[in-house]
C-alpha positions as CSV (number, residue, x, y, z in Angstrom):
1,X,15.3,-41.1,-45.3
2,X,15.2,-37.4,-47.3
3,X,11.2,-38.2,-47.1
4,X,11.1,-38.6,-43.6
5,X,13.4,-35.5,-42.8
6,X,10.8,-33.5,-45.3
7,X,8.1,-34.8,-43.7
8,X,9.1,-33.8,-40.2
9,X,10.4,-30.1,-41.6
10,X,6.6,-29.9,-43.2
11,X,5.5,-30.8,-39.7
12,X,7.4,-28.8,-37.8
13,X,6.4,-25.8,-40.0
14,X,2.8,-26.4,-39.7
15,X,3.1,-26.2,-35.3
16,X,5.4,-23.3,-35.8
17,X,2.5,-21.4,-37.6
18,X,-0.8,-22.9,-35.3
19,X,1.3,-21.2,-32.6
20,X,2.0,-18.0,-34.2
21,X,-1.9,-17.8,-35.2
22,X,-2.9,-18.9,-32.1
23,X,-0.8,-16.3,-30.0
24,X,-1.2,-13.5,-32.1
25,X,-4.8,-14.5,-32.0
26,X,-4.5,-14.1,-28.2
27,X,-3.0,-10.5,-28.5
28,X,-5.4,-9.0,-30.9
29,X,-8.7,-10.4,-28.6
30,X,-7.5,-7.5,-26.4
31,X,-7.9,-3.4,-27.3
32,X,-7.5,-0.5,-25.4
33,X,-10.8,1.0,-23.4
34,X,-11.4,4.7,-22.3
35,X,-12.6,6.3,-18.9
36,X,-15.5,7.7,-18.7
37,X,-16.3,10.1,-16.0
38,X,-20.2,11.4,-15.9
39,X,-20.4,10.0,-19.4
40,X,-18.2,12.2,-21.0
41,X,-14.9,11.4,-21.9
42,X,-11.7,12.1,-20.2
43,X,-9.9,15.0,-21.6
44,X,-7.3,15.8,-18.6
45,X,-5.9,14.1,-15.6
46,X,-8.4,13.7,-12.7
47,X,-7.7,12.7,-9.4
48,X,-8.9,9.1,-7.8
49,X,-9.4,7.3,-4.6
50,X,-10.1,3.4,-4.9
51,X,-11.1,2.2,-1.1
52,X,-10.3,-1.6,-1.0
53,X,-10.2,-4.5,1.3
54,X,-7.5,-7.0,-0.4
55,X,-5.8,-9.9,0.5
56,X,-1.7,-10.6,0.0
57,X,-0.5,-13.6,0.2
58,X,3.0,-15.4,-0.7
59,X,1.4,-19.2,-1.1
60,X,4.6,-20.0,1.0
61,X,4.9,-17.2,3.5
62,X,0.9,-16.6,4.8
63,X,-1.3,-14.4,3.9
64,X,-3.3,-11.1,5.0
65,X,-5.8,-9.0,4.8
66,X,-5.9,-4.9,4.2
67,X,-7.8,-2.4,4.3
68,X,-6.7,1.1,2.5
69,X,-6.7,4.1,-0.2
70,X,-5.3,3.3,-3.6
71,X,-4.5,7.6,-4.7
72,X,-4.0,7.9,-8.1
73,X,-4.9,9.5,-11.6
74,X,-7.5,8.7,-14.2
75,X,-6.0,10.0,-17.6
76,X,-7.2,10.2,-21.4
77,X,-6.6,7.4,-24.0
78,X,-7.0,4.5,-20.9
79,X,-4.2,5.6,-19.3
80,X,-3.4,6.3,-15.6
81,X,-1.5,5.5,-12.3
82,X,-1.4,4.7,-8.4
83,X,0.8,7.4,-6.9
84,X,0.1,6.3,-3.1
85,X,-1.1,4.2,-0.9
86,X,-2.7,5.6,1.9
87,X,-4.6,4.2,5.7
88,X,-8.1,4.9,6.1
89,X,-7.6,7.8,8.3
90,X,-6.2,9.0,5.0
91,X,-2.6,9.1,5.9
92,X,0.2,7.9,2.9
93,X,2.1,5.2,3.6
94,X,6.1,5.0,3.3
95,X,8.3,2.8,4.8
96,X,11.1,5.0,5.2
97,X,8.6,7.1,7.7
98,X,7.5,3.9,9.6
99,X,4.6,4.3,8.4
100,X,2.6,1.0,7.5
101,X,-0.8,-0.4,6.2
102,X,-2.0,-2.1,9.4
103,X,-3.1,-5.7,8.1
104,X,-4.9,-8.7,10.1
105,X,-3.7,-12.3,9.4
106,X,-5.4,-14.4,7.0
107,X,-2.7,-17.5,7.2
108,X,0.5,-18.0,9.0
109,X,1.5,-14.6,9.9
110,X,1.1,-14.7,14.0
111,X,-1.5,-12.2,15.9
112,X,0.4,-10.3,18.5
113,X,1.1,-7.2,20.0
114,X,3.3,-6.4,17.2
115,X,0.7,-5.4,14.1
116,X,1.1,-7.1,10.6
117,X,2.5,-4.4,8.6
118,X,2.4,-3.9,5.0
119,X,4.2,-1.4,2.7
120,X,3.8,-0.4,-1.0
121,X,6.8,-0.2,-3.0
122,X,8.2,1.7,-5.9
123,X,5.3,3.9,-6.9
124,X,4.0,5.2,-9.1
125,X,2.5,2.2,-10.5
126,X,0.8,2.5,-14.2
127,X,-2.3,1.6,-15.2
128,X,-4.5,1.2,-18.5
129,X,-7.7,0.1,-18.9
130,X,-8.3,-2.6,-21.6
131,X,-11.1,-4.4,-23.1
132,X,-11.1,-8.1,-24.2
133,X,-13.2,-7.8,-27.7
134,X,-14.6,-11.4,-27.4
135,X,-16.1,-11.8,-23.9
136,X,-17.0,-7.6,-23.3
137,X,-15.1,-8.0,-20.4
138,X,-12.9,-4.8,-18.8
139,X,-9.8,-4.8,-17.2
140,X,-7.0,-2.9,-15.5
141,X,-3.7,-3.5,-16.1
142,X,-0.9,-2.9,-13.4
143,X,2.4,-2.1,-14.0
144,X,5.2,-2.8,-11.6
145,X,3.4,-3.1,-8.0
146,X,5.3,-4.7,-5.2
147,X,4.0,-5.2,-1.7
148,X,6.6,-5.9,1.6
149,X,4.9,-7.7,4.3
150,X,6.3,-7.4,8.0
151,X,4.9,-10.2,10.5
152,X,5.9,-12.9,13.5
153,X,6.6,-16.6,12.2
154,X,6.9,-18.2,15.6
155,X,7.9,-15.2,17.1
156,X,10.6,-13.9,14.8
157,X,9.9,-11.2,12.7
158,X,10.0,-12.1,8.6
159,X,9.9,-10.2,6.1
160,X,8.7,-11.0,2.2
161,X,8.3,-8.9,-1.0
162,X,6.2,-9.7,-3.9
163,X,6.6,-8.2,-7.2
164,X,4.3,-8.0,-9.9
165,X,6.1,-6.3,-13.2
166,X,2.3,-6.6,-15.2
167,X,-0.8,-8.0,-14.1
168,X,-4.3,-7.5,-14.0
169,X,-8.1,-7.1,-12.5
170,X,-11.4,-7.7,-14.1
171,X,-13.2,-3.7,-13.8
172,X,-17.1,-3.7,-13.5
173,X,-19.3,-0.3,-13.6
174,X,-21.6,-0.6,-10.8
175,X,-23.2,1.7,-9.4
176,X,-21.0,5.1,-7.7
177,X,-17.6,3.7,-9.9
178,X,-16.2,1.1,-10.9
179,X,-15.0,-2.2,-9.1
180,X,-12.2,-4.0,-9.4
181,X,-13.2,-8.1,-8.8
182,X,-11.2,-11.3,-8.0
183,X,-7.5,-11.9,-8.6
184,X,-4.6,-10.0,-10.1
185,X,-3.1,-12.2,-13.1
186,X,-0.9,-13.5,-13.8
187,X,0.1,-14.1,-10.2
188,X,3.1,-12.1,-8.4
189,X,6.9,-13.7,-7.8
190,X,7.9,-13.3,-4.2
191,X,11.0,-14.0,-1.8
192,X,10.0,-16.4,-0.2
193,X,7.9,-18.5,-2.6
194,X,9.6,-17.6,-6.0
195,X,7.8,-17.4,-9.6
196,X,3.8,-17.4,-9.3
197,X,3.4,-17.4,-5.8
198,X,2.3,-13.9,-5.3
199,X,-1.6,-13.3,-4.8
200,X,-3.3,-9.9,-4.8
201,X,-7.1,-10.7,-4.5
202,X,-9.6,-7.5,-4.3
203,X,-12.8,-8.5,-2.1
204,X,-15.7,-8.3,-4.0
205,X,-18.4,-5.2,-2.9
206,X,-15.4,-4.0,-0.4
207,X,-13.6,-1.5,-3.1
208,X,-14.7,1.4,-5.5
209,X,-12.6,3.4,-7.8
210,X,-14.3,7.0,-7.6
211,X,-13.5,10.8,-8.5
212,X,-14.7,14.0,-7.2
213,X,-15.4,15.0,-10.8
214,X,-17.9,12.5,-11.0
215,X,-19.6,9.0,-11.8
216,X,-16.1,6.7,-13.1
217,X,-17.6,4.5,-16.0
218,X,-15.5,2.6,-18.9
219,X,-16.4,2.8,-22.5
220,X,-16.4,-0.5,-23.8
């Protein structure tokens, strides 16, 4: 019997530590990148504009699709933020003002009358850029984004909120800036849907992180 109880301790030992390797593996494939703007280096906080076309959806609410002006900073040492959310015409978004995203319905959400309306929540939301070590690949790290959506479910008006505490983008340097492709991961929780239902998907070609200081690149 005190074979088999050593036997399953040795064991048990042996998963514990593949796991630790395997996670901690995991953590170190990712370091910390740095913008670039003309080439240079960052050496001060610049302002950004990131023009996107994104979809929101709760995979239990509906989904839409956006168009807007992600405002925000581009700072030394891969760090920066979105301060605000703004229309095309350039106007900033707040709730509190009435003042919405105007959004078109991808799933669910009714067309009527009454626009789809969309509102950022809590910003500033930080951002770093990081670089996974074994692929080459770039990415952006969010922290603490949350979206409300306003819109008619057969003809009453709901309302959902979908929170993301940290997720990502893949970042490619194309030409003009960088580009932000595919989904945000891990996904978002939201109201109505709960834990991993929240999707933030960046069109591909339809957004470009830019600054009037110059050509936004990442050194990898």
């Amino acid at each position: 019997m005190r074979k088999i109880h050593i036997l399953a301790m040795a064991l048990f030992a042996v998963f514990a530590f593949s796991s630790f390797a395997a996670s901690s593996a995991f953590a170190l494939a990712f370091e910390l990148a740095e913008w670039l703007v003309s080439g240079a280096k960052v050496e001060a906080e610049l302002v950004s504009e990131d023009n996107v076309e994104f979809l929101l959806e709760d995979t239990k609410f509906g989904a839409v699709v956006c168009d807007g002006i992600l405002v925000g900073r581009i700072n030394p040492n891969s760090q920066g933020s979105i301060r605000q959310v703004a229309n095309l015409a350039a106007q900033e978004i707040a709730q509190l003002e009435g003042k919405a995203l105007i959004c078109t319905t991808e799933k669910t959400c009714e067309t009527s009358t009454t626009d789809i309306e969309v509102f950022p929540m809590k910003l500033k939301w930080d951002t770093e850029v990081e670089l996974d070590v074994e692929t080459g690949v770039a990415y952006v790290l969010v922290l603490g984004a949350e979206f409300v959506v306003q819109c008619l479910l057969l003809g009453i008006l709901g309302e959902d909120a979908c929170e993301y505490p940290e997720t990502s983008i893949e970042a490619v340097d194309v030409t003009g800036g960088v580009e932000l492709k595919g989904l945000f991961e891990p996904l978002g929780s939201c109201t109505f849907g709960g834990p991993g239902s929240g999707v933030i998907e960046f069109i591909t070609g339809k957004n470009l992180l830019t600054t009037s200081f110059g050509t936004v690149e990442i050194n990898k």
